[in-house]
N, C-alpha and C positions, 0 to 999 in steps of 0.2 A: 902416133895416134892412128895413122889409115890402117898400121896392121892390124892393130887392136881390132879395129871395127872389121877389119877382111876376117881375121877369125872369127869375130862372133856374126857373119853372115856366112860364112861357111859352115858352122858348128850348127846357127839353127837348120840350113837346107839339109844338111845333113842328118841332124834328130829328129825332123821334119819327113825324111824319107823314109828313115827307121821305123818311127812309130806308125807310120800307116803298114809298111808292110808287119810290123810285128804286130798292131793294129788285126788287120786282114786275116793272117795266117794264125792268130788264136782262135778268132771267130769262125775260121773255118773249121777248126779243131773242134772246136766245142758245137758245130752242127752235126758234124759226122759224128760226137760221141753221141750228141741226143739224138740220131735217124739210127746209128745201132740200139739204141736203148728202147723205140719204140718197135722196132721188130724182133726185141726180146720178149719184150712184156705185151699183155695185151691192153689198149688203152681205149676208152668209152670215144675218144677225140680220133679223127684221122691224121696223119703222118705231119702236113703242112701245120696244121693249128696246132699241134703239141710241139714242133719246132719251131716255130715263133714264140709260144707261149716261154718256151724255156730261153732263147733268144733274147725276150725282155727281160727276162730274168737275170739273165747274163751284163747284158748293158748296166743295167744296176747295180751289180758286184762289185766287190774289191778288189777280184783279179784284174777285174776293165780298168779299171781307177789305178794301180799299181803300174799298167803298160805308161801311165805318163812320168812314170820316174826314168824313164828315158830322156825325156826334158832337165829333171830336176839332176840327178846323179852329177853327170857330165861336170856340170858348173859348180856343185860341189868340191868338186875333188881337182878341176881347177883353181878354187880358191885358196882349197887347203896347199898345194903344190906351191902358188904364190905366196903365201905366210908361210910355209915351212923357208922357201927359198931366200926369202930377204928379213924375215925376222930370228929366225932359231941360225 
């Protein structure tokens, strides 16, 4: 029973670490698309308010919401692993 529990406090610090830096590193991805975007086009907004604007935009999405299948995956496919292993 103590490993049980060592894996799953190692597996969350570990999805834990993941999803902040895959977290970070989209967000940063999706600023630089929108600061290229604002100095393609011309925009009635200056540079800051149209990258926040689309920012919240972003936080609201499904790509945002989809980074926490990081969380969810993992223990999925531990379960499945575990029934394949002791039932088939």
């Amino acid at each position: 029973m103590l490993g049980l529990l060592r894996l799953v406090v190692i597996l969350l610090i570990v999805q834990t670490i993941v999803y902040v830096a895959l977290s970070l590193y989209s967000r940063n991805v999706r600023r630089q698309k929108l600061m290229d975007r604002w100095a393609e086009m011309e925009f009635p907004v200056d540079q800051e308010t149209f990258v926040q604007r689309g920012l919240t935009r972003y936080d609201n999405s499904l790509r945002r919401k989809l980074i926490l299948g990081v969380y969810i995956l993992p223990w999925i496919a531990i379960s499945v692993l575990i029934y394949v292993v002791n039932f088939k």
